[in-house]
N, C-alpha and C positions, 0 to 999 in steps of 0.2 A: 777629567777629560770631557769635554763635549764637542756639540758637533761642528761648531764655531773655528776651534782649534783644527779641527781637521781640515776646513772648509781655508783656512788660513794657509796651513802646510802645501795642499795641496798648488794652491793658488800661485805660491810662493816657489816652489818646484816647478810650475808654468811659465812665470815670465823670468825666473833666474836673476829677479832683486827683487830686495824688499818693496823700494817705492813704487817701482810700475806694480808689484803685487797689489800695495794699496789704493793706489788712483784704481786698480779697475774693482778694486771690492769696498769703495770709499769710505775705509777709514784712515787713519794717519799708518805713516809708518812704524811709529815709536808700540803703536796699541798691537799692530802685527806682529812686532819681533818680541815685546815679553809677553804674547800671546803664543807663540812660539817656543819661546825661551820656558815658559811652565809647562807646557808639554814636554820638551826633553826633561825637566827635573821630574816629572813622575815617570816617565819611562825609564829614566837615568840612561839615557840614550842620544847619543849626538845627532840631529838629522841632517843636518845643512853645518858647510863650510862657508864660512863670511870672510872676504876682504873687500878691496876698494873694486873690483871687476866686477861683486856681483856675488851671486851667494848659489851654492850647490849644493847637490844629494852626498850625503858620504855613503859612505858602502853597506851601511844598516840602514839609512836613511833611504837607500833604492830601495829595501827589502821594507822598510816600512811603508811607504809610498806607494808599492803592490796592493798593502791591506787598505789603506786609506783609500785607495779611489774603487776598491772595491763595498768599503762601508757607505760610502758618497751615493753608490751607485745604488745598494742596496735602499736606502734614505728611497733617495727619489722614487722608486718603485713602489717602496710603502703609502709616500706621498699618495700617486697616481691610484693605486690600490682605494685607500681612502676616496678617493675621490668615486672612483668606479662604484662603491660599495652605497655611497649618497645618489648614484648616478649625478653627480655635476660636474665640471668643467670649468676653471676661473685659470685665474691670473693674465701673464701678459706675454705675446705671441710677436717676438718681435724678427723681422725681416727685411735681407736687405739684397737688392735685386739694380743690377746694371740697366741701365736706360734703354728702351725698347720692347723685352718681352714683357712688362705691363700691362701691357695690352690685354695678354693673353690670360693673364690671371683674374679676371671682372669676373669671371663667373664663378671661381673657385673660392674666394675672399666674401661673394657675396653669400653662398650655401654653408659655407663657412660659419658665419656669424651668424647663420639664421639659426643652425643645428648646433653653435654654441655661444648665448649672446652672451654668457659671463667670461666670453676672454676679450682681452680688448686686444685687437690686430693694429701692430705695426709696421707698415710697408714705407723703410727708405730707402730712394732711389739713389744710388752713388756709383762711383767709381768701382772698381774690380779690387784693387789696391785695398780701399778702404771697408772692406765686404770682406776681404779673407781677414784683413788685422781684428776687423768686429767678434768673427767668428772664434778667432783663434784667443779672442781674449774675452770670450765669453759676453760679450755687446749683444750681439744676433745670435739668435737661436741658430737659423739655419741663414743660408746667402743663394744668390743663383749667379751665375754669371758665366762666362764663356771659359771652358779647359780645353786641354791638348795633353798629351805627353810630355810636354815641359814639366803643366805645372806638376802631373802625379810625382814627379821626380823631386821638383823642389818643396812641395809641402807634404810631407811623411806624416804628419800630426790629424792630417784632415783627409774626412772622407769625401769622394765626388763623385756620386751618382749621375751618369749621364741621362737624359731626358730626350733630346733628340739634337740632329748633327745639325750645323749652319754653316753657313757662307757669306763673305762678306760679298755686296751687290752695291752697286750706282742705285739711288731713287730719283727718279727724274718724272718731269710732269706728266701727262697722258699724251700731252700733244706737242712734247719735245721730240725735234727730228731724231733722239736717240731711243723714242719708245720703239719705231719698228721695229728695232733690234732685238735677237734672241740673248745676241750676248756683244758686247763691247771690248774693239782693244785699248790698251789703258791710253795710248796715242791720241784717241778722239776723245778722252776726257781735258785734256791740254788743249790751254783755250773757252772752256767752263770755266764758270766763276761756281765755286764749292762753300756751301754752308756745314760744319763739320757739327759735331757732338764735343762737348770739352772731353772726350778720354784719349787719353794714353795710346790706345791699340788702336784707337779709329786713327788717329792723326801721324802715328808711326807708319801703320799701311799706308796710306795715304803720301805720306814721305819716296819710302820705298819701292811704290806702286808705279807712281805717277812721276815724281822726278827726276828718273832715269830720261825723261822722254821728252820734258822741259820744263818751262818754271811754272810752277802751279798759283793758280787765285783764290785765295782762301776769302770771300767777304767777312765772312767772323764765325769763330768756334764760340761756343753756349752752351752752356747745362738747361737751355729752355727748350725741351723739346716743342714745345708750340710753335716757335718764332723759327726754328728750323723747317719745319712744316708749312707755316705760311711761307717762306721763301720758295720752297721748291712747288706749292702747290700754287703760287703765282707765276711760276716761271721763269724767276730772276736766277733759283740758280739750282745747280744736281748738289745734293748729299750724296753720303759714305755710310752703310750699318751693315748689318746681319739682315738678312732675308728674312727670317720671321719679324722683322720691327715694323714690317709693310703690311702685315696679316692680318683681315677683317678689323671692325669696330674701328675705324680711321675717323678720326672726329670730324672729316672735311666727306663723304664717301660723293659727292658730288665732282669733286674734283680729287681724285685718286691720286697716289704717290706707285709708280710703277718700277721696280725692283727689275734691273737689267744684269745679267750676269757678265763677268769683268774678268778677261782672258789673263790664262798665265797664276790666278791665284788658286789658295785650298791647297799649295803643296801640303801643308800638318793642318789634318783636319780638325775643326773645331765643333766643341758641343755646348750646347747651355745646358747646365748641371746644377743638381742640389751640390751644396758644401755642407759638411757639420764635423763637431771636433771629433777624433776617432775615441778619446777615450771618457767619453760621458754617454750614460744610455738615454737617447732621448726620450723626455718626455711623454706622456701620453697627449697632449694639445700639440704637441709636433710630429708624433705619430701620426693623428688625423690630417691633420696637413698636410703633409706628404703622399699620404694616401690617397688624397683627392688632387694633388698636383699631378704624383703619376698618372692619373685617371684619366686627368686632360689632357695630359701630353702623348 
């Protein structure tokens, strides 16, 4: 038995088949399952059911699966321990964060790396979608991105710390006739030409929002947050985000992006939150990161 084997089981109990087990621990399929398959002959023990659906826990195999990620857990502790005991900090810090509060992280990323330069930080911007799938298959250490009581209901596997609430807002130029406004009905967005964010949630409000009331001008949706920015900070057109994606460090501050609040929305409110899988203990390099994200937040 070694820790490989365990580190396999478990993997493999995660994504309930072989092959997605192996694309995320990359090695082959064939090396996982009689990686596998010799663990059950020294335990003389069945852990997993295989057919063509996909492979499961049998009913020892639940009860082995308790000690297993309890041994896993212990591992990495010793790992960290070790580390503590050198006083050093290494390996790789990876993170994946929805378009906008980026912003807000410059300073936490940079104290960061000063106070530990042997980890290498990775900060990917993506989709909400692709931020839980990372997380859940062990990609990102931790993810940020926007929850609600949906998601706590649909993801059981993952933890989400909330950090603080948001609200989706219009950004419109300083000296758009819709800055006076404290708050906008979605009516006088119809008639705007709209530069969107390529996600999912931006572009479905935006659907729901706004064309109840009539047909909407989309000039083009982008994963470039620059070229959305230079749009609305020339004036050609209003975006759609979260309220804090407008907050300090705006790389234009001469010509400011001005966050108008948008009547009728916030029914289920929204937070931008840590995510991480519920049953791995994290790290000590995600430990400290987190510890200085709550800080900032």
């Amino acid at each position: 038995m070694n820790i490989e084997q365990l580190e396999h089981v478990a993997e493999v109990a995660r994504a309930g088949a072989l092959t997605k087990a192996a694309e995320h621990l990359h090695v082959s399929a064939s090396a996982v399952s009689q990686s596998i398959s010799k663990l059950e002959q020294e335990l003389g023990v069945q852990i997993f059911i295989r057919n063509r659906k996909g492979t499961s826990l049998t009913a020892d195999g639940k009860m082995i699966m308790k000690k297993v990620d309890n041994v896993l857990a212990a591992i990495g502790e010793l790992k960290e321990e070790a580390n503590r005991c050198t006083d050093t900090l290494g390996g790789e810090l990876k993170i994946g964060i929805i378009p906008g509060p980026i912003n807000l992280l410059i300073d936490v990323v940079s104290e960061y790396r000063t106070d530990y330069p042997n980890v290498k930080v990775e900060i990917h911007e993506m989709g909400p979608v692709k931020i839980v799938e990372g997380v859940e298959n062990n990609e990102l250490d931790i993810g940020l991105i926007l929850t609600s009581e949906t998601f706590h209901v649909q993801h059981h596997e993952l933890v989400a710390e909330e950090l603080m609430e948001g609200k989706m807002v219009a950004g419109v130029h300083e000296h758009s006739p819709l800055a006076s406004f404290d708050q906008i009905n979605p009516r006088q967005l119809i008639g705007e030409t709209l530069v969107l964010y390529n996600d999912d949630y931006i572009k479905q409000f935006a659907m729901d929002t706004l064309s109840p009331h009539g047909p909407i001008d989309i000039l083009f949706t982008t994963n470039n947050i620059e070229a959305i920015k230079r749009a609305v900070q020339s004036g050609v057109a209003v975006t759609l985000g979260m309220d804090y994606s407008f907050r300090t460090r705006a790389p234009y501050p001469s010509q400011p992006i001005i966050p108008i609040e948008i009547e009728g929305t916030g029914k289920e409110p929204l937070q931008l939150a840590l995510i991480r899988r519920k049953d791995s203990v994290p790290s000590r390099r995600v430990r400290e990161f987190m510890k200085r994200v709550r800080r900032e937040f």
